[in-house]
Phi, psi and omega in degrees: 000324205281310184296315182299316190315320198260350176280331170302318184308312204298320172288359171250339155302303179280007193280311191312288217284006161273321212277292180337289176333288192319307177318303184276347139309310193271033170268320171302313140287340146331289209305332196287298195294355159260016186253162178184148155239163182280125210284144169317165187044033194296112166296129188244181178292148186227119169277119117337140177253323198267122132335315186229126177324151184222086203250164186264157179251139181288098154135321150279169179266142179216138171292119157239197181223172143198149189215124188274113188272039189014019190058022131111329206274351192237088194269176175333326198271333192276144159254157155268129190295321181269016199250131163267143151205226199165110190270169212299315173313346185091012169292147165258175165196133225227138194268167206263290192276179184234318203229164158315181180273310149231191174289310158325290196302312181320317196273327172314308203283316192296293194320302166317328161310305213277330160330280188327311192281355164280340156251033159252000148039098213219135159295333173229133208224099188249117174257153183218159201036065186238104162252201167246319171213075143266160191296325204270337160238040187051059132090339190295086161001013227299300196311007188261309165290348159295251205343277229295003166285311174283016218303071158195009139260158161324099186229136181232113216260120174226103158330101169207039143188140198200116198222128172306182172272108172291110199251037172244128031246152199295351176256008199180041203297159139345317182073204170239153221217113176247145194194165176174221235206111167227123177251164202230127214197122171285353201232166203254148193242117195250015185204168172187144179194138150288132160243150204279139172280138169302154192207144169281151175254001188298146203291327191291278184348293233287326224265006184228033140264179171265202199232041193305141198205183189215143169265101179255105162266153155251117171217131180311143147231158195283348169262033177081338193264173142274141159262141170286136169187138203235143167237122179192168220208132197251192166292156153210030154240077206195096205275133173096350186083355191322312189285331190295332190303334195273311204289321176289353179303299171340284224290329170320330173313303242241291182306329200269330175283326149300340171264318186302008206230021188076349176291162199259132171220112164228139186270132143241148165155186184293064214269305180103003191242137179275164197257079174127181163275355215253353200271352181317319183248342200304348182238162206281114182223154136285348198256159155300163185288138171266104189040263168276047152257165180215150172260159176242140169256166199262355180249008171264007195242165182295141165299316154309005183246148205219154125317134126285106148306132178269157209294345183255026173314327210267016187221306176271083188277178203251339199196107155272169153325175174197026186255019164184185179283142191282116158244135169284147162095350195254308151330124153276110179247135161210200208258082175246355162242143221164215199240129110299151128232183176263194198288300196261051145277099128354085177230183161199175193221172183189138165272152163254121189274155184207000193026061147068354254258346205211345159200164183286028172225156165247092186339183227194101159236138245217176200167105192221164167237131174308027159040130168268191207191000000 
């Protein structure tokens, strides 16, 4: 009795650990025949707002922002599953979740967002992890709620990150995911391309990075020339910096050929970088420096290219951890999001404390003039 028994056994452990196979093959294939990346120089769509062009004048003043909204899921409380650390003591620590917490916490964090940026009334409005129909954020429009709040800017939308359904981590997958770059413009804009970021390709890596790229407009100034304007969101899960190394060599191109051709260039977005060595520590964490951070130094940039420091960095930081829930003083925070401009800008930035309350970034507003020339 004893021998069927184990022979029944021994076949359904292995019927199991076939059916496993199959899955996961054919998952793996799922995933490879949905993966693509989007091709360089993509022109992209612009909704017009005006009827009659609205161009800028040299010597006045203007405003943009930038915010990395987290796709809606990260008010204090939330982790992230892929983000690691490590507190001073040697603890290690690991974010949690794959998706918001609800459909409710999405519309909470989005609204608060778009609440902020109405008083920070920015003329150009650069967002970054803003989606349209993912899984990890229910299904929740932000870019639709954006437009339709702003609905009297200019708006242009760029995909940079477009994902089958990610069933890791298994207990909270991730899901599947459209998402991308939506900038926002008071002024009128008469060209826009996508440019492609180099990305890793390692086979695990491909299919859960993004499709990371920078968004570049052109808007008339009255002295014939352009303003440049870029929206853009670098790697951050990228040990050691390689990629991040490839991609600002990219965008250093594309500003210093835009400032030689006479034109105006401001970079805003999510850099991944810190704005100095100094934002490595400046603020009171229990934690260790994490990984994916990287430093941007004022000799990593093109010569005609600048930092805007914001006039509060040293009070306000731009990005916590997300490898736990935000306690001040305790969370690790510094300064990865701003500004470039080029040499015939004027500017000057203010960070917005928002104490993390509606994403793991606190939005930016930069505030420039148009050099004459």
């Amino acid at each position: 009795m004893k021998h069927p028994m184990l022979r029944w056994g021994l076949i359904f452990i292995l019927g199991l650990l076939g059916c496993l196979v199959v899955f996961i093959g054919a998952y793996v294939i799922y995933m490879q025949t949905h993966y693509y990346r989007i091709k360089d120089h993509q022109a992209l769509a612009i909704k017009h707002k005006f009827s009659q062009p609205k161009e800028l004048k040299t010597g006045a003043t203007y405003t943009a922002s930038t915010y990395n909204v987290g796709f809606g899921a990260y008010n204090q409380d939330f982790s992230f599953f892929m983000d690691t650390g490590k507190m001073k003591d040697g603890t290690k620590t690991q974010g949690k979740y794959g998706k918001a917490e609800s459909n409710a916490a999405v519309l909470q964090n989005t609204n608060g967002a778009i609440k902020t940026m109405e008083k920070v009334k920015a003329d150009f409005m650069l967002f970054q992890e803003i989606d349209t129909n993912s899984s990890r954020s229910y299904h929740v429009n932000q870019v639709q709620k954006m437009s339709q709040q702003f609905s009297n800017y200019e708006e242009i939308f760029a995909n940079n990150f477009h994902s089958p359904y990610l069933l890791y981590p298994l207990n909270d997958p991730h899901g599947a995911v459209q998402s991308g770059l939506l900038s926002l413009s008071k002024y009128s804009v008469d060209q826009t391309v996508r440019r492609k970021y180099p990305v890793t390709t390692n086979f695990i890596t491909k299919f859960t990075d993004l499709d990371r790229c920078f968004t570049v407009m052109s808007i008339p100034v009255n002295n014939g020339h352009k303003l440049i304007l870029i929206n853009s969101h670098m790697s951050a899960y990228d040990k050691g910096g390689k990629m991040r190394v490839k991609q600002l060599k990219l965008l250093n191109s594309v500003m210093e050929s835009e400032y030689k051709k006479g034109n105006y260039v401001i970079v805003g977005g999510d850099f991944n970088h810190t704005f100095g060595r100094k934002m490595l520590t400046h603020f009171k964490s229990q934690q260790e420096i994490p990984d994916w951070v990287s430093v941007l130094s004022s000799k990593d940039l093109a010569p005609d290219i600048r930092m805007v420091h914001a006039k509060n960095e040293n009070t306000v930081p731009t990005c916590r951890g997300t490898d736990m829930p935000y306690q001040k003083g305790k969370t690790y925070t510094t300064v990865i999001d701003g500004f470039l401009v080029s040499k015939n800008v004027q500017a000057t930035s203010k960070n917005i404390n928002t104490e993390f309350a509606y994403a793991d970034h606190n939005p930016v507003k930069l505030s420039f003039k148009l050099l004459n020339q």
